[in-house]
N, C-alpha and C positions, 0 to 999 in steps of 0.2 A: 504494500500500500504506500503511494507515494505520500510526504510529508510535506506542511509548509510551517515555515519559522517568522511568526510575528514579534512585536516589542511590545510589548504589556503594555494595556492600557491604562493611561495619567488623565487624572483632570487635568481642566485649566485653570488658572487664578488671575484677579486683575482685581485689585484693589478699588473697593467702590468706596468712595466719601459719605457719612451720613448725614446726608439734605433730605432737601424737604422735594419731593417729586409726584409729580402728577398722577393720580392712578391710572395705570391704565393694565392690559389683560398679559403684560410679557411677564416675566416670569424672571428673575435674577437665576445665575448660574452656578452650580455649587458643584465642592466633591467632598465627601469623606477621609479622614484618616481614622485609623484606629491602631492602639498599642497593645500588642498580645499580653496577657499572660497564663501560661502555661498550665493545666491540668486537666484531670479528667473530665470531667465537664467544664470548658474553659470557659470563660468568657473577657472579650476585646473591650476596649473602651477608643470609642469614635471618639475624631477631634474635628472640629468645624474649621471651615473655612472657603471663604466665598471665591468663585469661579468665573472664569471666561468659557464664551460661548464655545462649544468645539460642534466641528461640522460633520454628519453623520449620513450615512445613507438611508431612505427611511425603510422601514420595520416594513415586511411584508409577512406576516402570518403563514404556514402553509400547512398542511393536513399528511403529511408523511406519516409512517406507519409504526405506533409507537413501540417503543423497547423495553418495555415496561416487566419485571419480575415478582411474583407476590412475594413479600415479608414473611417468609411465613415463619413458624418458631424457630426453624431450621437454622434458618439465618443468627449470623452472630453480630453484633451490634461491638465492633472493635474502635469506633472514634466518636465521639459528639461534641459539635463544639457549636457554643452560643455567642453571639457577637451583640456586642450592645452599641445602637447605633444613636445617632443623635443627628437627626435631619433636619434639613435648614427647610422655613414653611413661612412665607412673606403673608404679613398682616399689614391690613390695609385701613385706614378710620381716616379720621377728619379734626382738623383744629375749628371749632367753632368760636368767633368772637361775637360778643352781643354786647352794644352801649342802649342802654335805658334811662330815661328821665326819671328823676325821683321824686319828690316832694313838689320840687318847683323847677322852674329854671337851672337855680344856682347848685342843683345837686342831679350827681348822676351815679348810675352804678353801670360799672363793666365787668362783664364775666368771658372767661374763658378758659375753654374747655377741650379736652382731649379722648377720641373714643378708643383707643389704641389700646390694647393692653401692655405696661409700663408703670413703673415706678416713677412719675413723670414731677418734674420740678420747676415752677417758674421763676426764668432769672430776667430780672424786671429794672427799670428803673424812671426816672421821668428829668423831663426837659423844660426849666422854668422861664416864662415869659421873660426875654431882655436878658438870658444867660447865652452869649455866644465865645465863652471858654470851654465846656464842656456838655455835650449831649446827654450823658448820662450822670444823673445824681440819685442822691437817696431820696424818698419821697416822705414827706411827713409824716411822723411816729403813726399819728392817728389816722393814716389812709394804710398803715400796713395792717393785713388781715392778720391773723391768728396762725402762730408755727412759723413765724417768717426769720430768719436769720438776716443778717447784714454780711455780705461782700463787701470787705476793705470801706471804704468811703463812697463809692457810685453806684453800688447795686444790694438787690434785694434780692433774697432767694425763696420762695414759698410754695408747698408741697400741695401737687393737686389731690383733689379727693373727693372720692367717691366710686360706684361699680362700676355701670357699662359705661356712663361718661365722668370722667374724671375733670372736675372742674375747681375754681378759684372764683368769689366774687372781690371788689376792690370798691369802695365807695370813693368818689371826687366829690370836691367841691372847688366852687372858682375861686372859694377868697385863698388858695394855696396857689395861685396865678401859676400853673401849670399848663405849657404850651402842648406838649407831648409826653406821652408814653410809649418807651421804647421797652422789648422784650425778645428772649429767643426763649426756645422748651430743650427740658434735659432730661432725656432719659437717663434715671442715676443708676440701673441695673446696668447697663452697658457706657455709661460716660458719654454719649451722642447725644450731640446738639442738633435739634432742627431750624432753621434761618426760613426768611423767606426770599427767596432768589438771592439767595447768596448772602445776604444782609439779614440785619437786626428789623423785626416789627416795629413798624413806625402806628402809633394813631392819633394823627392831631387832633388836637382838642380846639385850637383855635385855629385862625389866619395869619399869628404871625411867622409858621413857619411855611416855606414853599413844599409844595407836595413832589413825591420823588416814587424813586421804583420800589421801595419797600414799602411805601404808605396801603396802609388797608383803612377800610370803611369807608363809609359813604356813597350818597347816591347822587344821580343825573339834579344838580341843581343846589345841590350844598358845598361844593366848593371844594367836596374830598371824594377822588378821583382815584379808583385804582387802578393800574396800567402805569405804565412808563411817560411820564411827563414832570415839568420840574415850571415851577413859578421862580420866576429869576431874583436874586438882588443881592445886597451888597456881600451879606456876611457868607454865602456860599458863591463864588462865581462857576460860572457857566462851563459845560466841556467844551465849547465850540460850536458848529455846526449839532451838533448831534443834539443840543437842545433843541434848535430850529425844527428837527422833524420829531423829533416827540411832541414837542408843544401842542396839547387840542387847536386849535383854528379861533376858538373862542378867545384863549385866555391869553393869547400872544396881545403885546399890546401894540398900539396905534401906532402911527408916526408921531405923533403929535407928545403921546404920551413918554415917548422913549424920549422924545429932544427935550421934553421939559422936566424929567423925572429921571433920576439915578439907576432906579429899576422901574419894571412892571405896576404897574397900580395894583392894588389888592382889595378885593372886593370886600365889605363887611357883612357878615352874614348870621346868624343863629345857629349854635349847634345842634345835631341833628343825631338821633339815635340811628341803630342801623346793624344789621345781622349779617355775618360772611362767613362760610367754611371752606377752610383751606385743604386738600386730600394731602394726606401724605400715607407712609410706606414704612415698616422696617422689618427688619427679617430675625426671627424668630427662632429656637431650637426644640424643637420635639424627639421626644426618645420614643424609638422601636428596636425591636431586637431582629436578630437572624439566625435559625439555627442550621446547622448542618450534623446531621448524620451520616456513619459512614458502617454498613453491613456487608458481611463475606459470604455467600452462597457458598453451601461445602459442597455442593452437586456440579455446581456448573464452574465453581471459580470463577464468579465474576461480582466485582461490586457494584452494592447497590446503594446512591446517595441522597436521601431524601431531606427535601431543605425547605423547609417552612420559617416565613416571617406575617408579624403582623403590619408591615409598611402598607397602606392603602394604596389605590389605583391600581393600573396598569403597570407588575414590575417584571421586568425583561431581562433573565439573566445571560451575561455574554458569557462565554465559556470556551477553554478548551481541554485537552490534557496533555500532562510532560510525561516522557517515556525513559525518561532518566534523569541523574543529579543535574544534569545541565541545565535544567525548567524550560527546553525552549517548547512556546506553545505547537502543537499539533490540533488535527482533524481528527477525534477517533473513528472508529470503524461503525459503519452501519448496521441498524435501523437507527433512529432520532429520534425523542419523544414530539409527541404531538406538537404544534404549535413552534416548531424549528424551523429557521432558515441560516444559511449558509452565508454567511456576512465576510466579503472579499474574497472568497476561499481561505482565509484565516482564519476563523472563530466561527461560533455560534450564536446563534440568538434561541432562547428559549423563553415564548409567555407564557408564566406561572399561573395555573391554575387559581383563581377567587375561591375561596371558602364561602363556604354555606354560609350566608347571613352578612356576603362582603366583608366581613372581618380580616383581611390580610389574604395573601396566595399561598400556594405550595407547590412544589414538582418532586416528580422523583426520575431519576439518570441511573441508569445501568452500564456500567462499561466492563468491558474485557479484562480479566485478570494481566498480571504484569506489567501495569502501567506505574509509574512512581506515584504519578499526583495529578489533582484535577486543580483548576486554576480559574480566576473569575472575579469577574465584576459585575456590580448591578447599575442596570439602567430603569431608572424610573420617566425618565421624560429624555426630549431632545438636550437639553441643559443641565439634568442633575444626572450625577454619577456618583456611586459609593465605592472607594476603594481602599486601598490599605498604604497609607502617606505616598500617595503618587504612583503607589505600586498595586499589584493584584492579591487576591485571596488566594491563597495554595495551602491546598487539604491532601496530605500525605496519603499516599494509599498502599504503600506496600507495608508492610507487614511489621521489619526491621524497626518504619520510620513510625508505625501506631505506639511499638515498645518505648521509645525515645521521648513519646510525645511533643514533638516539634514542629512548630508549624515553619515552611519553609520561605521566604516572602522572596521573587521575584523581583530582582535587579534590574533597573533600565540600562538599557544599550549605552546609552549614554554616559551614564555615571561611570561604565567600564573604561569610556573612552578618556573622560576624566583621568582618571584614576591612571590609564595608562603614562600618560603625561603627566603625573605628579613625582616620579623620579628623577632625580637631578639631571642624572649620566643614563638615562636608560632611552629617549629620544633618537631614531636611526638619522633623524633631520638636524643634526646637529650645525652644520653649516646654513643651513636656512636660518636659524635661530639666530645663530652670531649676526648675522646679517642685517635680519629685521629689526634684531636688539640693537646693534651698533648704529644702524641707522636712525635711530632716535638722538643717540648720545651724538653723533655726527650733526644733526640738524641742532643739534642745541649748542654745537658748539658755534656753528655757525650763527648763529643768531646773536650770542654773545660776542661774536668776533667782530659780527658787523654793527653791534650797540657799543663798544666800546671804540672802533675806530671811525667812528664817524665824526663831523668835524664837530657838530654843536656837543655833542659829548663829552669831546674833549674840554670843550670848551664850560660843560656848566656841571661836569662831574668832578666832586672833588678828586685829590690824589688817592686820599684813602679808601673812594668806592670805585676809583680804576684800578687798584693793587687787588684788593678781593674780588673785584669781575675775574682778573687773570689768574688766580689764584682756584676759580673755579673753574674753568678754561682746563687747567693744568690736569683738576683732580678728573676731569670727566675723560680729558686726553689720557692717563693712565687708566681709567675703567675701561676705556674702548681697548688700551693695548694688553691689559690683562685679560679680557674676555677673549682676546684672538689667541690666547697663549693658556687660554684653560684646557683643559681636556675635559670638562662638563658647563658647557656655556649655557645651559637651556635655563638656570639660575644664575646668574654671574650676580657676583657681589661687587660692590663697591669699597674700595681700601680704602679707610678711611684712619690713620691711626689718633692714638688718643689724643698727642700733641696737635692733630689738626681738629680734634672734633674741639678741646677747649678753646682753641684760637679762633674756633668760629661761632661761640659765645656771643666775641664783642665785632664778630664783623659784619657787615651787610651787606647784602644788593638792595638795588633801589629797585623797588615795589615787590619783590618777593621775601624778606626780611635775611633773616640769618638762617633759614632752617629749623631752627627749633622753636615756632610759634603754636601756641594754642592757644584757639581762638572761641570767644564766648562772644554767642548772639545776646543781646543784653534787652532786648526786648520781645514782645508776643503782637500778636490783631489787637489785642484789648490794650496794651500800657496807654494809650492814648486819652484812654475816660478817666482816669482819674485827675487829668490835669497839672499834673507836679511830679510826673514819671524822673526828670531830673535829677529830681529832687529824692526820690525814690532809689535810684543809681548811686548817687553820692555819699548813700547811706552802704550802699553795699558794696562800694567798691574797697574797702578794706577786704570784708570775706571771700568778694572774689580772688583777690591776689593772694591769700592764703591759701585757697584752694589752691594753686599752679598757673593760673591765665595770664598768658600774658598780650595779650592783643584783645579788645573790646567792642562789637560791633554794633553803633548805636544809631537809632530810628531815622528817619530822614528830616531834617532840620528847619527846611524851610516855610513859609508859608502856604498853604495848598489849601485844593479844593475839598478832596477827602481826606478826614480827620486823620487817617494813617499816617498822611507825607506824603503819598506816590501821586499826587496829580498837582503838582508846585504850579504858584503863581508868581510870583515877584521873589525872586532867587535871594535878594540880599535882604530880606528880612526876614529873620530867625525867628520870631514870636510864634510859636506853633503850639498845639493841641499838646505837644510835650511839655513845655514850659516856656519859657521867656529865654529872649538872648545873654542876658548877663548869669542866669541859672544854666544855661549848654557851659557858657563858659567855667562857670566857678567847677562844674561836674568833672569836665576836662580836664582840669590843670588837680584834682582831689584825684583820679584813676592815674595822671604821673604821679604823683606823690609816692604813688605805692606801687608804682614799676610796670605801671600797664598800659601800651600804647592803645590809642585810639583810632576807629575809623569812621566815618561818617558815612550817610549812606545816601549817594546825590545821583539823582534821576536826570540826565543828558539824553536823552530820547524823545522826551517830550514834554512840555509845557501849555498849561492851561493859558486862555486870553483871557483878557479886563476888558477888552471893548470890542465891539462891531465893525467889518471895517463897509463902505459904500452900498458892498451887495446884501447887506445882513448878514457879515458871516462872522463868527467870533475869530479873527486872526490879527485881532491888534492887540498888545501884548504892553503893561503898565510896568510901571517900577523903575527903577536904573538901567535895565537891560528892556529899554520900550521898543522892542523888536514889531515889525510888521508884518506881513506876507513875505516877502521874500524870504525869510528866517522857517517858511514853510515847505514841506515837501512841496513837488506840484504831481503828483502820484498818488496823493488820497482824495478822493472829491468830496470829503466830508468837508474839508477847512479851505479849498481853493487857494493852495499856495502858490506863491512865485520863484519858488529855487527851484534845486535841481529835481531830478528823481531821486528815490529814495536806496539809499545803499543797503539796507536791511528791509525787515518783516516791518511792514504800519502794523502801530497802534491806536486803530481806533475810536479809541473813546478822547483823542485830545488831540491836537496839531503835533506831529512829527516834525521834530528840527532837523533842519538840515544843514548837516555839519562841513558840506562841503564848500559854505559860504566862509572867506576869511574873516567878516567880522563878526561872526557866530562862533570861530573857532578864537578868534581873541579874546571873547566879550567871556568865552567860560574856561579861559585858561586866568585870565584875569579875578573869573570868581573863586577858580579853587585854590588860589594863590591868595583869595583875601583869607577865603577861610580856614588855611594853613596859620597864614599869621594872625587872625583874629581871634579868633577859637583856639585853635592849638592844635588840629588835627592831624593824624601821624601817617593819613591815607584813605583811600576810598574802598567802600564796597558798590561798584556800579549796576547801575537796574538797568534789565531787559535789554542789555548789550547785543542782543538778536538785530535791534532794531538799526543798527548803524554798523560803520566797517570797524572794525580793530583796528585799522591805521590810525584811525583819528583817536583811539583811545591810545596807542602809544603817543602821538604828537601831547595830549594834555598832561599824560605821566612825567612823557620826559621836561615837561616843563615846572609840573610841580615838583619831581623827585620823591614823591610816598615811600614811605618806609616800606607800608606795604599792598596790594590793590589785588582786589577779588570781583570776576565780574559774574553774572546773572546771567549763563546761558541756558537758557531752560531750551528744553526739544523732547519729545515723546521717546520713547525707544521702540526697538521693533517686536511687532507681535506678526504670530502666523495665524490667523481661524480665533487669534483672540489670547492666545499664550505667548508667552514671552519668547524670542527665541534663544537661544544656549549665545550661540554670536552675535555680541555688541560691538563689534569694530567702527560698524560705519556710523553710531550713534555716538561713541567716543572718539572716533576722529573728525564728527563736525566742532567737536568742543575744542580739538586740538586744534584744527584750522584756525579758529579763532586766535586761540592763545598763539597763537606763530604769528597770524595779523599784528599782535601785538607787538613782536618781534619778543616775545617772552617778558614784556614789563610787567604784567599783568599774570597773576594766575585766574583759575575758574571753579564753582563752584562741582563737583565731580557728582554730577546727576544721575551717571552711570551706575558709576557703585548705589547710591542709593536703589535705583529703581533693581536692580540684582539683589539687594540683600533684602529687599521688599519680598521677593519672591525664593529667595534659598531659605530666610527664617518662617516665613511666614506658611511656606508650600511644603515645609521640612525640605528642600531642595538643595543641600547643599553641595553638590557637587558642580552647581550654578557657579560659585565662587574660585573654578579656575577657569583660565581659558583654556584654547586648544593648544598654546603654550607654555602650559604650566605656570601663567603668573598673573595676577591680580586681574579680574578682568573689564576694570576701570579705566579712568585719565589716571589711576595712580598706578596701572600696571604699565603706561607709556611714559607718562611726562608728569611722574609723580614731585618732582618739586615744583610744577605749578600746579598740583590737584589738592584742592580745599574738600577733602570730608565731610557729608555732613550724614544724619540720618531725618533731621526733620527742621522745620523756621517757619514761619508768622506765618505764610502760604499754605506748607504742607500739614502744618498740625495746628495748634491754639484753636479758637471756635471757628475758624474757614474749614480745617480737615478736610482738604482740596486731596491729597495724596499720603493720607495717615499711614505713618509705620505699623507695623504689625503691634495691637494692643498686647502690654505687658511683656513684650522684647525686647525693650529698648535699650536694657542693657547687654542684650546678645550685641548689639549694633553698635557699642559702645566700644566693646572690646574689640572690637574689629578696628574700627577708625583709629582710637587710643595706641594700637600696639603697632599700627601697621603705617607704613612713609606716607607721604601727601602730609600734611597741616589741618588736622581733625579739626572740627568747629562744633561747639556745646551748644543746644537751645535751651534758652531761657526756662522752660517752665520744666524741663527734666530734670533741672540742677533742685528746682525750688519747689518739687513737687513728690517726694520719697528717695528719689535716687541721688540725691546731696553727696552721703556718704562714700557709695559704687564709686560715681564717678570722681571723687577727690584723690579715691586709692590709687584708678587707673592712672589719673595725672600723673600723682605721686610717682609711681614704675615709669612711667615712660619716662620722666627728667631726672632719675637716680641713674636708668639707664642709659639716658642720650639717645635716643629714638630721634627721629629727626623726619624730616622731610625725604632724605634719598637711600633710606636705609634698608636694606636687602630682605629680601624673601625666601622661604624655600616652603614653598607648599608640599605639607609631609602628609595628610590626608584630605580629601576632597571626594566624600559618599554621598548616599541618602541622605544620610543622620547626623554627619559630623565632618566639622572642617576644621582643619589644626594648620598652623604654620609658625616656622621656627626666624624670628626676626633679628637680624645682628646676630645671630648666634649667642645673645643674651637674654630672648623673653622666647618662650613657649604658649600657642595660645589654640586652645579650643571654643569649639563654638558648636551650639546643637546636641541633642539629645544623646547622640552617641558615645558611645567610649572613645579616650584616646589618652594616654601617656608618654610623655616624651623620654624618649631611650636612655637611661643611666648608664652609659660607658665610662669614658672617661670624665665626664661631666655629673655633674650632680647638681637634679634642678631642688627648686624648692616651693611651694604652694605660694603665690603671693598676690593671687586674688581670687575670689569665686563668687558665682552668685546660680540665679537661673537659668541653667544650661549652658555656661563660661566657665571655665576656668582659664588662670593664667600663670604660669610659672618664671621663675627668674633664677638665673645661676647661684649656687651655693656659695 
């Protein structure tokens, strides 16, 4: 009988965010893991985790002739094993809001409510008349309901309650001159925040704030409008053009009124009660089990597997069998039970018989004696699959392996391929390797050759940052000529001895620092509501530099549209939602105090306008830098610019600069030279760097000279059918492009690694974590001294959760970036939110050991289960469930951190 050899069936996984979405009838994508343990009647224990779509042929039923054996006493019942499952089941309900008049005018009550099942929390707060320091405050004692807690000084926290709808009433009144209430919902069983379109609930209470894209309530004729539309004036300026077509028709105002009025006129009107439900979505876990039995026919020698679960619906098991240790799946031999079809000429498909009364399915599979093991996955729908951590179910069947009791689990092809490649010396490609490896070290030397011999260089570099440019020249010229002279280059180290690692302590390059930087994100989405975040920083910047940090990355400074800092208006005024210009300052000059440089965090992409220009477009631009049209793309039609096209991706939502204008390139070299010497800034962290060339961010470096510069290239990675692929090359060499634009001034935020360790912790994947080179497979496995680390920031986590790391791994994620080259960077709320401790240890090892930006790897395992690698030949580092101990030869390690599935060792 001819054979065929498949690769075990894996979910997919892709990190969903939890927002707030629209109901509608698709179905999120999931797969199962589950961890054995061993005995007579075993039973697994499922782990969740949510999935990408994978693409399937669809199910055809067919009527083939079953193979079916009676049980009868005869039979010997030699295996059973129970699996405990825990399936993902999307629940779907509604936010209801209702405003009600009370007594009179002057009093109102608002409620709302949630139908979801949830441990649901409202974090609330309100907006008072004639306050445009901060949107969110605490609201008066006597408007907070019963059980309500206070957040810091801006918010309120209060538990909703009750059964099928779980709700909150709030009493108002006007004499508390409350403009708005703003609010998101917390599911506190799972920590998920629901927003409305991305943003915080807005409900104005009156006219004097402009309505925007989060506002809810209201009807045709009260002046509160849901949809996307924004009443203009002073204290929020305008995106641009993009106001112009949200605007209703109605509410835009006159000529008349624009020439003689600051903003828009505002109508005055009565407030108005008003009912809305918002759908939303979250997904759920429900436990069912799966059992398998396994009986021996003494007549016919053949087994018989009968497998009963109670999972509802339609469940379809895929199947095949192994004919020995090697697990590769096979076709067994005919007949098929009922309800079989033949899926690729790989596998099987079998639908499971329903039980009497719909309660769950069952089958029962007969197969031919001297098969090792039967092997499988369940399919419940086009989207859900249950499997065992990416891998399949495998039910021993011979005899030997029943005595043993061992379940065998099924290895991906891939992980072997991994794995191959995780030996130093053992790669037949070993001159490819030198190659591709030298060739990075070659481009980097050239870069540096042509940033130090250029004439303006010479001319505004001092001596002491042209002696360390050559100085790193030299070190990277002996790595390339000891990688040609190794006899196992597929890991080449870099020699670095100790008199050069101290000596490069006190030395710098300009915008990549010394090498040994760790960098701490110093704020979240929310620092902003409390108004004195500064203020907030300067208290903590002792703790921080006791922890180990020495670089600090703080909010963006200037004046803007949105409370964050990313939509700036007038560049040289500092007075922002953070604090005041002389409170940035004093924070500044308190973090040198205690040996921790600074980076500010300045958006060169794009700039909000202050005024309209001829055609009604928003592209005239106020302040010191009163820019016009020309300062604008002429490639976005939202702002009708008059420069060039655009050298990067448009942004949208505000006029895109364009840098290829010289006096837009003086006008902001001029400002970041103010804010070196005004402030104190020791360097940038640049946004959305996507949108313009790298050239022109090295032109601005080389004229400021930053200690240190990190830029924002964010870019998707690549998925196949919805899964991630193994190979990230081409999504880490767009980040590398960049950084070369730059001629290497500049490092970049290493997105790669992140979205990889998203999916090796998260999918238990880890054999994700080598390439098909055997090394990192990030910006820090190419061009690791410009790769910034991170695992999460204001974007990916705080209440946006755009692309949240895997909940309660973070310190898997930690010990990865901490132990391993590139320039790790810390977010704010994981330092200040349990993991304090974790992560002060990690520091701790990495600067006892000199860890650095370009310091070596050797990836010593790279499975399923477990990734380990041995750093400088001074730190040992596992990560993942699995086992792994680093080899006591002539070395002796020693335990010097551990936590939830890390540990980390350090020489004795």
């Amino acid at each position: 009988m001819s054979t065929l050899t498949i690769e075990p069936l894996v979910g997919n996984y892709l990190r969903r965010s939890p927002k707030l979405y629209e109901n509608t009838k698709t179905t999120p994508h999931f797969f199962l893991n589950y961890c054995r343990r061993p005995q007579l009647s075993r039973k697994a224990t499922l782990r969740f985790c949510n999935s990408g779509r994978r693409r399937t042929l669809p199910l055809r039923a067919s009527s083939t002739d079953a193979a079916v054996l009676d049980t009868s006493e005869k039979s010997d019942v030699v295996l059973t094993e129970t699996f405990s499952l825990k399936r993902p089941q999307r629940a779907e309900g509604k936010i209801a809001i209702r405003l009600d008049k009370g007594k009179d005018e002057e009093n109102w009550h608002l409620s709302l409510g949630c139908t979801v099942p949830g441990k649901w929390i409202l974090h609330w707060g309100v907006h008072y008349t004639g306050d445009v320091g901060s949107e969110w405050d605490q609201p008066p004692p006597e408007m907070r309901p019963s059980g309500s807690i206070a957040i810091k000084d801006y918010a309120i926290e209060t538990p909703l309650k009750g059964e099928t709808l779980q709700e909150v009433k709030i009493d108002i009144s006007s004499k508390w001159s409350i403009a708005a209430i703003n609010f998101v919902l917390k599911d506190e069983e799972t920590g998920d925040w629901y927003q409305h379109k991305g943003r915080d609930f807005k409900i104005p209470l009156t006219d004097y704030l402009e309505d925007d894209a989060n506002t809810v309530g209201g009807k045709e004729g009260s002046g509160i409008w849901p949809g996307f539309h924004f009443l203009l004036r002073n204290a929020y300026r305008p995106l641009g053009q993009l106001s112009n077509i949200l605007l209703k028709p109605e509410a835009a105002p006159s000529k008349e009124e624009s020439s003689s009025n600051d903003g828009p006129s505002v109508k005055n009107r009565r407030l108005e009660g008003f009912y809305e439900e918002h759908f939303i979505g979250k997904e759920t876990i429900v436990d069912n089990t799966l059992s398998v039995s396994v009986k021996q026919c003494p007549e016919t020698a053949k087994n018989i597997l009968y497998i009963d679960t109670d999972l509802p619906g339609d469940v379809i098991l895929h199947w095949g069998v192994c004919k020995d240790d090697a697990k590769r799946w096979e076709l067994p031999a005919m007949p098929y039970p009922a309800e079989t079809v033949v899926f690729k000429n790989k596998a099987l498909r079998t639908l499971l018989q329903r039980k009497e009364g719909g309660n769950g399915s069952s089958g029962q599979f007969t197969l031919d004696g001297g098969l090792s093991g039967f092997v499988f996955a369940v399919k419940l729908d086009d989207d859900t699959w249950l499997n065992c951590k990416g891998n399949d179910f495998y039910i021993p069947l011979s005899s030997s392996k029943h005595q043993s009791s061992t379940i065998h689990l099924e290895e991906r092809k891939q992980n072997e391929e991994s794995n191959s490649s995780k030996i130093v010396n053992s790669s037949p490609e070993e001159n490819q390797t030198v190659s591709v490896y030298t060739d990075d070290i070659i481009k980097e030397i050239r870069n540096l050759v042509s940033d130090i011999s250029s004439e303006k260089s010479r001319k505004t570099k001092s001596k002491e940052i042209q002696e360390t440019i050559l100085q790193e020249i030299e070190k990277l010229a002996a790595e390339a000529y000891s990688i040609f002279r190794s006899s196992s280059p597929a890991m080449s180290k870099i020699v670095v001895s100790e008199a050069e690692v101290s000596q490069a302590d006190v030395k710098v390059s300009s915008g990549t620092g010394t090498g040994f930087e760790i960098l701490c994100q110093g704020f979240n989405w929310e620092s902003h509501k409390s108004g004195r975040w500064y203020k907030e920083m300067h208290e903590k910047a002792a703790e921080l530099s006791a922890l180990g940090f020495t670089v600090i990355w703080l909010p963006p400074p200037t004046d803007s549209v949105s409370p964050e800092g990313y939509m700036p208006t007038d560049l040289y005024n500092l007075n922002s939602r953070y604090g005041s210009f002389d409170e940035l300052k004093v924070t500044v000059k308190k973090f040198h105090e205690v040996g921790i440089k600074v980076l500010g965090d300045v958006v060169l992409n794009h700039r909000c306008a202050s005024e309209r220009n001829q055609n009604g477009i928003w592209n005239i631009f106020g302040g010191r830098l009163n820019w016009d049209e020309r300062a604008v793309v002429s490639d976005d039609p939202h702002f009708q610019g008059r420069g060039n096209k655009s050298s990067g991706d448009n942004f949208h939502a505000a006029p895109n600069i364009d840098h290829s204008q010289d006096f837009v390139r003086k006008d902001i070299k001029e400002w970041l030279l103010w804010l070196r010497e005004e402030i104190g800034y020791d360097g940038w962290r640049l946004d959305f760097v996507r949108g313009f060339w790298g050239g022109y961010v090295k032109d601005y470096l080389e004229a400021t000279e930053p200690y240190f510069a990190v830029g924002e290239y964010w870019d998707s990675l690549i998925y196949t059918y919805g899964e991630m692929d193994h190979n990230q090359d081409a999504h880490r060499q767009r980040i590398v492009d960049w950084i070369n634009a730059t001629n290497g001034t500049a490092g970049a935020f290493d997105v790669t690694t992140k979205g990889i360790l998203h999916s090796a912790i998260g999918r238990c994947e880890y054999w994700r974590l080598s390439d098909q080179k055997g090394r990192p497979p990030g910006v820090v496995g190419w061009w690791p001294s410009r790769a910034v680390t991170f695992i999460e920031n204001h974007d990916t986590g705080s209440t946006q959760g755009h692309w949240r790391f895997p909940g309660g791994k973070e310190m898997q994620g930690y010990a990865y970036i901490l132990t391993h080259p590139g320039t790790p960077s810390v977010f704010f709320d994981h330092i200040f939110s349990g993991n304090r401790s974790e992560i002060g240890n990690l520091i701790s090892l990495r600067k006892r050991n000199k860890i650095h930006c370009r310091s070596t790897v050797e990836i010593t395992k790279a499975e399923r289960d477990v990734y380990a690698a041995v750093i400088d030949d001074k730190v040992a580092v596992k990560i993942g469930p699995g086992h792994y101990e680093p080899p006591n030869g002539h070395q002796r390690w020693k335990m010097a951190a551990e936590g939830n599935d890390y540990k980390v060792w350090e020489l004795s």
